[in-house]
KEBA-110532 format. One record per residue (C-alpha): residue number from 0; x, z, y. Coordinates in steps of 0.25 Angstrom, whole numbers, padded with zeros to 4 digits. Example, Ala and Ser with C-alpha at 12.3 -4.5 7.8 and 13.67 -1.06 7.14 Angstrom:
// residues 2
n, u, w, v
0, 0049, 0031, -0018 .
1, 0055, 0029, -0004 .
// end
This chain:
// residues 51
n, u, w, v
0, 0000, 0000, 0000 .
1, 0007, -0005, 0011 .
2, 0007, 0001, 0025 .
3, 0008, -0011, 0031 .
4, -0003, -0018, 0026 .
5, -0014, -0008, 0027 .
6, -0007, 0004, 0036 .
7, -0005, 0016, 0035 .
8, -0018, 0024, 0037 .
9, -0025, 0014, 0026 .
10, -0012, 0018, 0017 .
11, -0014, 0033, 0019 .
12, -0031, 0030, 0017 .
13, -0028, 0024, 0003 .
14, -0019, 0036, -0002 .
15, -0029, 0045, 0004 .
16, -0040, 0040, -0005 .
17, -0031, 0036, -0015 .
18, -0025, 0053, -0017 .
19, -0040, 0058, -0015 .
20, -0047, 0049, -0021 .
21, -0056, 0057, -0034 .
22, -0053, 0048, -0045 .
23, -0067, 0045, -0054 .
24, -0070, 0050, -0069 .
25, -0080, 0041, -0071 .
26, -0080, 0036, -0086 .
27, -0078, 0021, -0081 .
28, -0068, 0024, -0069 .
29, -0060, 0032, -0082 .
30, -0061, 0019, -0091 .
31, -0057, 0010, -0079 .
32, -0045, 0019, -0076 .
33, -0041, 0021, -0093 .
34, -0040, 0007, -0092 .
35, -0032, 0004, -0080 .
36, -0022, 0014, -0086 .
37, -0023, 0008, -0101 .
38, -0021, -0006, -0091 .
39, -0009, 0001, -0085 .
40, -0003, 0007, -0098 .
41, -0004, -0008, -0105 .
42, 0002, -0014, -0094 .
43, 0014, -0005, -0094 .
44, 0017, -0005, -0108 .
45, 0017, -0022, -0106 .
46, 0027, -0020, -0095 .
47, 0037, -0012, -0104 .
48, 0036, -0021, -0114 .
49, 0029, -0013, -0125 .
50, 0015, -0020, -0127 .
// end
């Protein structure tokens, strides 16, 4: 996030949420969220070379 292309006060605005945001439980945010990791994870291990 560069200063330069949305400033400084946006910057500082986006973290703030970002820190205080209260992150869902909802069954379907979980699922979305398991996947992004098991996304994540898969990626990675393609990256190191161990498929």
């Amino acid at each position: 996030m560069g200063a330069w292309i949305i400033g400084i006060a946006v910057a500082r605005e986006v973290l703030d949420a970002f820190v205080n945001a209260k992150f869902s439980t909802d069954p379907d945010f979980r699922r979305r969220v398991d996947k992004l990791g098991e996304m994540e994870r898969k990626y990675a291990r393609e990256l190191m070379g161990q498929s």
